[in-house]
MMTF fields as JSON, N, C-alpha, C and O atoms, coordinates in Angstrom:
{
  "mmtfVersion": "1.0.0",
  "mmtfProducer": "UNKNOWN",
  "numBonds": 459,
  "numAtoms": 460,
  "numGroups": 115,
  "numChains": 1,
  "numModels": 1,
  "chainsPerModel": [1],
  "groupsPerChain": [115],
  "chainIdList": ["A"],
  "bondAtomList": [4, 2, 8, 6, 12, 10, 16, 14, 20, 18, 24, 22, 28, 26, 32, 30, 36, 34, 40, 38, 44, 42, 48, 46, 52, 50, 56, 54, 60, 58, 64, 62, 68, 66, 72, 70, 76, 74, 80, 78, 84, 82, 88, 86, 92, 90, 96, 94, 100, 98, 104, 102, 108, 106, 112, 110, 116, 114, 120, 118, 124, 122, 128, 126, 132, 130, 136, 134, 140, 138, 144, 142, 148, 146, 152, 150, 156, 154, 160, 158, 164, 162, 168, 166, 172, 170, 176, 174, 180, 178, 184, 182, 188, 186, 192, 190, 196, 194, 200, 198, 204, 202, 208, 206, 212, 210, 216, 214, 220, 218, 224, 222, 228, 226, 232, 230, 236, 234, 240, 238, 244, 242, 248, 246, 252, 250, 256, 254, 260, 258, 264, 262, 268, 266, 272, 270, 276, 274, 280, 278, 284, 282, 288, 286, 292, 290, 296, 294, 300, 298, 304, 302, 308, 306, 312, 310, 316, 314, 320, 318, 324, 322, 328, 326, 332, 330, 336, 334, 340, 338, 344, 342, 348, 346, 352, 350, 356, 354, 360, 358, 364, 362, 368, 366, 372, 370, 376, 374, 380, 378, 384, 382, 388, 386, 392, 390, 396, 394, 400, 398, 404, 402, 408, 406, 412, 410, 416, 414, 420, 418, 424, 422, 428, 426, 432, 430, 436, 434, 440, 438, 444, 442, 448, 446, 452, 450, 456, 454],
  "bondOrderList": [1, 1, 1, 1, 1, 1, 1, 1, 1, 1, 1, 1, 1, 1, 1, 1, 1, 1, 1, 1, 1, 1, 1, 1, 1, 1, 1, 1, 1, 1, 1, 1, 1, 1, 1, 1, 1, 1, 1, 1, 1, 1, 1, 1, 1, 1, 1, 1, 1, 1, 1, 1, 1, 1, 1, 1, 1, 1, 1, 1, 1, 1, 1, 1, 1, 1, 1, 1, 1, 1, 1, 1, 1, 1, 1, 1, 1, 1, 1, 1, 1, 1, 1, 1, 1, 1, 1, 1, 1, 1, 1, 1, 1, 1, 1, 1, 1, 1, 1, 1, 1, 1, 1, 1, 1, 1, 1, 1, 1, 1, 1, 1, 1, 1],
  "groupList": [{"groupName": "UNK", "atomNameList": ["N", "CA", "C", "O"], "elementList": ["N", "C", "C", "O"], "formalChargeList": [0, 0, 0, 0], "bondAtomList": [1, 0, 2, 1, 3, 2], "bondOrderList": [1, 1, 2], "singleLetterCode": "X", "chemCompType": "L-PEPTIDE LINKING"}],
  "groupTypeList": [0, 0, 0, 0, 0, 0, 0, 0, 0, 0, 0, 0, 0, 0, 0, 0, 0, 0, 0, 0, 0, 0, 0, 0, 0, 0, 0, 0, 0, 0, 0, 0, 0, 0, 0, 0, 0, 0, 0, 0, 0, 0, 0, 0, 0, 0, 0, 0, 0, 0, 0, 0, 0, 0, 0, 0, 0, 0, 0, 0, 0, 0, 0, 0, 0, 0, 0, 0, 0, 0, 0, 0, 0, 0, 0, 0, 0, 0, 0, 0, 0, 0, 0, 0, 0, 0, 0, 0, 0, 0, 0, 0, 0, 0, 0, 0, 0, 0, 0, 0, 0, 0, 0, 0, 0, 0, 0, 0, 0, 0, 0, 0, 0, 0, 0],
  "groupIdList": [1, 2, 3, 4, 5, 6, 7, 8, 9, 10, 11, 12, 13, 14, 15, 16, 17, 18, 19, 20, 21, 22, 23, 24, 25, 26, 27, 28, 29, 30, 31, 32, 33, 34, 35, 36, 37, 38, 39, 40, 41, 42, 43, 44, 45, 46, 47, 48, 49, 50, 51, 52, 53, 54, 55, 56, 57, 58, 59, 60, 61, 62, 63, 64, 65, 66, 67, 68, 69, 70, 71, 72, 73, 74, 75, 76, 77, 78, 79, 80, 81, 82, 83, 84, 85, 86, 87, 88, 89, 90, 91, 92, 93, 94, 95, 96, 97, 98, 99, 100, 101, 102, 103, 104, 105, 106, 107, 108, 109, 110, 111, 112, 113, 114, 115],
  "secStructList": [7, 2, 2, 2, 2, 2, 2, 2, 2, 2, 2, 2, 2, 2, 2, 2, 2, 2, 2, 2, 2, 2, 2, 2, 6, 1, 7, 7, 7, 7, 7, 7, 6, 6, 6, 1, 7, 7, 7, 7, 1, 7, 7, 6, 6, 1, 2, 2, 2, 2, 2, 2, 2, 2, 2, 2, 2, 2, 2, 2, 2, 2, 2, 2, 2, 2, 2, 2, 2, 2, 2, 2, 2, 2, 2, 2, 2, 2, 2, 2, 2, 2, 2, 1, 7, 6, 6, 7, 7, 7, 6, 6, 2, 2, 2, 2, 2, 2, 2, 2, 2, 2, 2, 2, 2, 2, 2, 2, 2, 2, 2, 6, 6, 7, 7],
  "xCoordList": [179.686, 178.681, 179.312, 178.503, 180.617, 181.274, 181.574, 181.269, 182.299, 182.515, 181.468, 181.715, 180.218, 179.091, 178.573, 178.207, 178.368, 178.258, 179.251, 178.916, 180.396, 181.597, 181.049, 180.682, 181.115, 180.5, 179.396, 179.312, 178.038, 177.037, 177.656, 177.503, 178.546, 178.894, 179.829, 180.324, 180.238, 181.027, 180.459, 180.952, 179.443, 178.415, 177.851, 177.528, 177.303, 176.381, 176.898, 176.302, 178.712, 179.265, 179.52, 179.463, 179.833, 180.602, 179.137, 178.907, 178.378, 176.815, 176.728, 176.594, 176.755, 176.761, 177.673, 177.489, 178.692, 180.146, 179.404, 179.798, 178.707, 178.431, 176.977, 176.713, 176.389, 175.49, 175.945, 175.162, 176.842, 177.295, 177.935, 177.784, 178.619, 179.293, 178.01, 177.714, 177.217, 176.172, 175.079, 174.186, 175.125, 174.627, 175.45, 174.926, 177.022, 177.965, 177.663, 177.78, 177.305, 176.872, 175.804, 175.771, 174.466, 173.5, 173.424, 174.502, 172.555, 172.302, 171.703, 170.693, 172.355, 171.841, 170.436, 170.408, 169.538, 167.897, 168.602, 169.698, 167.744, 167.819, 167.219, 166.248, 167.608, 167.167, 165.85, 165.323, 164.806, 163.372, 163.924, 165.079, 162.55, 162.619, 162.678, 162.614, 162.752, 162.797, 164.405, 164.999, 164.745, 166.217, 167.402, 168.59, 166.788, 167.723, 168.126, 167.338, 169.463, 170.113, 169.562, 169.405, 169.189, 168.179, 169.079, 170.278, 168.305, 168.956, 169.959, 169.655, 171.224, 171.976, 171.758, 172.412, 170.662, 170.024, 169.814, 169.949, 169.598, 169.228, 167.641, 167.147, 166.728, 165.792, 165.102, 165.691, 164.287, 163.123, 163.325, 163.457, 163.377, 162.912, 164.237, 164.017, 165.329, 166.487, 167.676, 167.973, 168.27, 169.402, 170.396, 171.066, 170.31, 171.526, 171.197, 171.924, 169.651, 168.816, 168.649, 168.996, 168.231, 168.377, 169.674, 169.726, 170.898, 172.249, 172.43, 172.798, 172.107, 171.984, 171.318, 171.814, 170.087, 169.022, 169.82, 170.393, 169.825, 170.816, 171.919, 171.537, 173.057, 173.837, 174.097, 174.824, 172.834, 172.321, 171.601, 171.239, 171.261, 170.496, 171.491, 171.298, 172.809, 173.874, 174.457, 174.705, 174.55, 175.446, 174.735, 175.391, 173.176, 172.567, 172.193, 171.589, 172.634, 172.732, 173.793, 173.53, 175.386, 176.442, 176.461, 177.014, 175.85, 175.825, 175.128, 175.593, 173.778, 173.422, 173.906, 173.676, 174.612, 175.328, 176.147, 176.397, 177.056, 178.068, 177.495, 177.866, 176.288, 176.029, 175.464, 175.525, 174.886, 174.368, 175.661, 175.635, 176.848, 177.814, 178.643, 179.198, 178.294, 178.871, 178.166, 178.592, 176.73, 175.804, 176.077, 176.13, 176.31, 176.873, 177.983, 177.923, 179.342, 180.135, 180.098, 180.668, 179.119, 179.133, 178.443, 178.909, 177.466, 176.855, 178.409, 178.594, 179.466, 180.299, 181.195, 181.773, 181.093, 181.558, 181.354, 182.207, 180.071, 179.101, 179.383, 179.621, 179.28, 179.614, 180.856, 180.867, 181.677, 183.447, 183.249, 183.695, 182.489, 182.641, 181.956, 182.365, 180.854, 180.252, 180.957, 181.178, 181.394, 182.391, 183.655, 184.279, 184.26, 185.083, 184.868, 183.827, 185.957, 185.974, 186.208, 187.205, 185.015, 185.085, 186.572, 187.428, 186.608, 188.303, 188.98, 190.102, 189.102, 189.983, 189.43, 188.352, 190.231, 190.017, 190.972, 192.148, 189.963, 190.771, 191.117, 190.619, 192.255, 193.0, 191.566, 190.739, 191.697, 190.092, 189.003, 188.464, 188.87, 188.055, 188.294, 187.583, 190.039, 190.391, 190.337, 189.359, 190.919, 190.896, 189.542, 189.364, 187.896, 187.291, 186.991, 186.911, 186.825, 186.721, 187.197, 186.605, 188.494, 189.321, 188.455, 187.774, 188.564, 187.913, 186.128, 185.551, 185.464, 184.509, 184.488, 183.625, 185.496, 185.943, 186.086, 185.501, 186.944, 187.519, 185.722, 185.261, 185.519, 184.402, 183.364, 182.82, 183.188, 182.184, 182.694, 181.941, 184.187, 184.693, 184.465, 184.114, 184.846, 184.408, 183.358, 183.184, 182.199, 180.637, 180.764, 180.194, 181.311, 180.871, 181.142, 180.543, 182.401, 183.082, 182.671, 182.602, 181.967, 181.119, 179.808, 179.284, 179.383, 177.781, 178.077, 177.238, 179.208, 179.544, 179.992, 180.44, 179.914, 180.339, 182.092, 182.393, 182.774, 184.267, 185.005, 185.508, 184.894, 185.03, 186.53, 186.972],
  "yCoordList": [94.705, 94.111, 93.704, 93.696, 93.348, 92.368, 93.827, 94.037, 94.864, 95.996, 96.579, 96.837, 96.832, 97.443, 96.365, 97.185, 95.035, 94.524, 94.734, 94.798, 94.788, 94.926, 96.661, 96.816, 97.34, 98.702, 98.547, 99.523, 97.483, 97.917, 97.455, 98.067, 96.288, 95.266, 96.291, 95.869, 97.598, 98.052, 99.135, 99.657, 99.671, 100.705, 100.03, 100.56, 98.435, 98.089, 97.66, 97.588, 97.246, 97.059, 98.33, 98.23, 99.559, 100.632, 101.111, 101.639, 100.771, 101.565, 100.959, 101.623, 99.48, 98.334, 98.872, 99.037, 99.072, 99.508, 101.063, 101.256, 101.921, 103.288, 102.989, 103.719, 101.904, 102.08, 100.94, 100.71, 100.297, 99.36, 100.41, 100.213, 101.487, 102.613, 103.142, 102.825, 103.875, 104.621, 103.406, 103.841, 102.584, 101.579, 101.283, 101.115, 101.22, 101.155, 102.453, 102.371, 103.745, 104.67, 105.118, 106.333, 104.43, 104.383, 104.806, 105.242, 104.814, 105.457, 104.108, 103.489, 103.913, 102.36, 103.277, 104.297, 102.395, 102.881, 102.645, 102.202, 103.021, 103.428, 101.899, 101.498, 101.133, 100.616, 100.446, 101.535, 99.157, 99.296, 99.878, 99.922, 100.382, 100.907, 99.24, 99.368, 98.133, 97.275, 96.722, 95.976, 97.477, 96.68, 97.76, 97.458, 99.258, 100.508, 99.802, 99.209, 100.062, 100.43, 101.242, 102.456, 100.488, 101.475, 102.666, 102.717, 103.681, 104.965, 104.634, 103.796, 105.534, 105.357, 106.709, 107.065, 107.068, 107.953, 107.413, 106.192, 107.7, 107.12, 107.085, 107.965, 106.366, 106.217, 107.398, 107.651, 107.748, 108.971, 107.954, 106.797, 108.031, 108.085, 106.75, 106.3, 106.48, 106.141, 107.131, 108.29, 106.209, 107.272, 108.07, 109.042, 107.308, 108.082, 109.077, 109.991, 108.888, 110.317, 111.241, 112.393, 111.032, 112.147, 112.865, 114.095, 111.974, 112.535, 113.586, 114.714, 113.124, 113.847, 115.078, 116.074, 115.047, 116.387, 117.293, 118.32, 117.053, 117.605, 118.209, 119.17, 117.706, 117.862, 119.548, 120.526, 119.033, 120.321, 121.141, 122.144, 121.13, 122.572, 123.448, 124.663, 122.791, 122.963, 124.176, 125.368, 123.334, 124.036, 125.083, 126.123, 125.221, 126.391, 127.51, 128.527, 127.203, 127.757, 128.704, 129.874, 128.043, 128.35, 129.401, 130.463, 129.22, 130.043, 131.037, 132.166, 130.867, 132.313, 133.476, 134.684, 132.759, 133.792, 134.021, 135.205, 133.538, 133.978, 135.671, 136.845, 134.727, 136.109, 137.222, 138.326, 137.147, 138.037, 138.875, 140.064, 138.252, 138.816, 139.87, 140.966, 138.74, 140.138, 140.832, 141.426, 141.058, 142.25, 142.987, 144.103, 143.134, 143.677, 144.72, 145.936, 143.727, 144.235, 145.603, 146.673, 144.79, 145.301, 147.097, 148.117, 147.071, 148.248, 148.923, 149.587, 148.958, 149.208, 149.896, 150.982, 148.999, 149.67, 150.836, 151.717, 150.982, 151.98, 153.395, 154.434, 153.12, 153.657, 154.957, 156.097, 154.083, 154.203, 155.367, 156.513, 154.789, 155.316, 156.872, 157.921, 156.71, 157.926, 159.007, 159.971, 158.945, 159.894, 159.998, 160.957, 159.462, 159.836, 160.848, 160.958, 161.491, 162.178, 161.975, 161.379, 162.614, 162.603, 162.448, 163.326, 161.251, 161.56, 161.055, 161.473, 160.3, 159.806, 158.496, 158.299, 157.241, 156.267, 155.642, 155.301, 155.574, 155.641, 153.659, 152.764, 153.748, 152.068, 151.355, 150.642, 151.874, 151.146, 150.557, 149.45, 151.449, 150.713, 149.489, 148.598, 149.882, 148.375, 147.951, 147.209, 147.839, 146.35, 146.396, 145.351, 147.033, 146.286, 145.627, 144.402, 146.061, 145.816, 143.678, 142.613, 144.147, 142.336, 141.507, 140.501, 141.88, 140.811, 140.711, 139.654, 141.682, 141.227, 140.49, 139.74, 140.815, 139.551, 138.449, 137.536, 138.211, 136.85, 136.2, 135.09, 136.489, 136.278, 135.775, 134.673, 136.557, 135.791, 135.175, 134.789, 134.722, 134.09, 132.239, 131.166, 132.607, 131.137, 130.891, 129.685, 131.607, 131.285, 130.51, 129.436, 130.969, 130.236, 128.944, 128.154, 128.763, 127.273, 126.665, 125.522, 127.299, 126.335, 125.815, 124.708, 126.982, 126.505, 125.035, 124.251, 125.182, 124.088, 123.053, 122.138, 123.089, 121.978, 122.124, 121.314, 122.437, 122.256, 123.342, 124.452, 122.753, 123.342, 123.239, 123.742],
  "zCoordList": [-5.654, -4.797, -3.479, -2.552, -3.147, -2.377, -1.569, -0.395, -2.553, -1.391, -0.563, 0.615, -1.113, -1.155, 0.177, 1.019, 0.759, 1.397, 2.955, 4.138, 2.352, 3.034, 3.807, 4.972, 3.141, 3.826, 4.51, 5.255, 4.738, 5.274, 6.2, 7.257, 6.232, 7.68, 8.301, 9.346, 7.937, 8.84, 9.27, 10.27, 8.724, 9.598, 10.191, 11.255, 10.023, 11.381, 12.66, 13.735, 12.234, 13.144, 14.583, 15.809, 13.548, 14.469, 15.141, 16.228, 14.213, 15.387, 16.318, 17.346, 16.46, 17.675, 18.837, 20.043, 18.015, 18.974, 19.514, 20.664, 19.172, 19.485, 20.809, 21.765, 20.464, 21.358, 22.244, 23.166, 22.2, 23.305, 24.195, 25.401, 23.836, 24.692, 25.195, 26.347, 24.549, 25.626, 26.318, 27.045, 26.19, 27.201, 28.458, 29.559, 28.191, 29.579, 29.999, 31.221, 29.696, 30.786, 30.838, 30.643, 31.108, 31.627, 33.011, 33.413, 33.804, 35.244, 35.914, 35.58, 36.658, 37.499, 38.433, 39.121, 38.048, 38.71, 40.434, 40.777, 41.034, 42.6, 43.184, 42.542, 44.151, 44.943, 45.241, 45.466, 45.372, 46.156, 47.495, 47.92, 48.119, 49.399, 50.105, 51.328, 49.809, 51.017, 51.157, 51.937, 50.014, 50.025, 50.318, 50.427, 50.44, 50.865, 52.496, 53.233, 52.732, 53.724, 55.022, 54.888, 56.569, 57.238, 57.513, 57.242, 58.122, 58.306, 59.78, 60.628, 59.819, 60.806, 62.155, 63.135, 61.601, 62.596, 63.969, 63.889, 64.956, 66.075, 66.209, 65.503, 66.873, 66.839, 68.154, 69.205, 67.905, 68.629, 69.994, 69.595, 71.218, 72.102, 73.119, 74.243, 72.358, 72.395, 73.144, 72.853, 74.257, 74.514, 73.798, 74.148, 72.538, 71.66, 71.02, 70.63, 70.831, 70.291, 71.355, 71.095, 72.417, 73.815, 73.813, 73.803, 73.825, 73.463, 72.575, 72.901, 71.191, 70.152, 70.104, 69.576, 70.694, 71.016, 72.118, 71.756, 72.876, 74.382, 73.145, 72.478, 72.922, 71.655, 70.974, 71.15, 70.009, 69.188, 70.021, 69.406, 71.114, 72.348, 72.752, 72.795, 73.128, 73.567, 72.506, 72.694, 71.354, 70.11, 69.931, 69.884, 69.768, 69.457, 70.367, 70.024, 71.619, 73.048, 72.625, 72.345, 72.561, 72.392, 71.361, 71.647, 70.025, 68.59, 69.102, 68.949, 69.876, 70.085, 71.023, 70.974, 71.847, 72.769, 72.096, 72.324, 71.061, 70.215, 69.293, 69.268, 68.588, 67.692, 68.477, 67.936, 69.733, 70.598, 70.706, 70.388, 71.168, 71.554, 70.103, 70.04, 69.11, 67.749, 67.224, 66.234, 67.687, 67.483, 68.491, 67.973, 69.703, 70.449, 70.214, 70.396, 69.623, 69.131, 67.774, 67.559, 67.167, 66.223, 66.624, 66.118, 67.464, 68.48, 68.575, 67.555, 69.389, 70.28, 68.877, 68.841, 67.929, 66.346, 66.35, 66.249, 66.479, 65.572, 66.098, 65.483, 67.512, 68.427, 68.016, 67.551, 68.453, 67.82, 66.778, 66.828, 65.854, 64.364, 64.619, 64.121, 65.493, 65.41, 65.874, 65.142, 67.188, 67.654, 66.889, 67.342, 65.985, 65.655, 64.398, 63.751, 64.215, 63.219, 61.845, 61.438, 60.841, 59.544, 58.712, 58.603, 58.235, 57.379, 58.232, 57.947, 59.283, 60.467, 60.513, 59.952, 61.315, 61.571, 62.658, 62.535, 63.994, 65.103, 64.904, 64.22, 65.958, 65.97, 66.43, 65.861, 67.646, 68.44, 67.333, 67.345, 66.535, 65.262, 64.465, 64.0, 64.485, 63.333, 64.291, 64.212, 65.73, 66.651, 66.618, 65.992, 66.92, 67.598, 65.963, 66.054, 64.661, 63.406, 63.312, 63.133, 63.556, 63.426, 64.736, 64.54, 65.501, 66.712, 66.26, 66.517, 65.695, 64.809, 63.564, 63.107, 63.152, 61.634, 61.994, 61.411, 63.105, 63.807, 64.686, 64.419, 64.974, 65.796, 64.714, 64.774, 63.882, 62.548, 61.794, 60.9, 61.681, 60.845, 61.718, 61.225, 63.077, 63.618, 63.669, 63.499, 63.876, 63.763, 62.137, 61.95, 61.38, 60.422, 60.156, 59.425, 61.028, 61.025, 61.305, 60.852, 62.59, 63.618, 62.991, 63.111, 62.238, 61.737, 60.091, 59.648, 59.75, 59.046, 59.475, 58.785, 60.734, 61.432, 61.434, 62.31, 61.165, 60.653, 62.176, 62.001, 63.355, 64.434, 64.763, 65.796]
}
């Protein structure tokens, strides 16, 4: 009887102990909206938002003359490729080839921000 007691007290113990663990990792609920942190955005009609807009016109100014310029390239490829001959591969190709690799390889830096 004494063991038989002794055993329930130690399954009710280790279950306590099992759901005291999945209670320490629960998901903490989210914040009310009156108590979130305001946004560090700049506000619409603020100089730092004019800044900011001006900013990104600039960058996307810049990106499109970029890719204008490696569709271009990429034309001047094609080019290359056509006149040349079947089974051959003139230098002019790998150079204009790398300065098109290099050229889309920074567009991409740029578009991740990581300039």
């Amino acid at each position: 009887m004494y063991s038989v007691s002794l055993l329930c007290l130690v399954v009710v113990l280790t279950s306590f102990q099992s759901l005291e663990q999945h209670i320490g990792h629960m998901p903490v609920p989210p914040l009310p909206a009156q108590q979130m942190p305001e946004s560090r955005a700049p506000k619409p009609g603020s100089a730092e938002y004019a800044r900011q807009k001006q900013l990104a016109q600039e960058q996307k100014t810049k990106l499109m003359r970029d890719v204008d310029q490696l569709s271009a390239m990429t034309v001047e490829l094609k080019q290359v490729l056509d006149r040349t001959p079947a089974g051959t591969l003139s230098m002019e190709a790998m150079q204009k080839a790398e300065a098109i690799q290099k050229l889309a390889k920074k567009l991409h830096k740029e578009m991740q921000g990581n300039k």
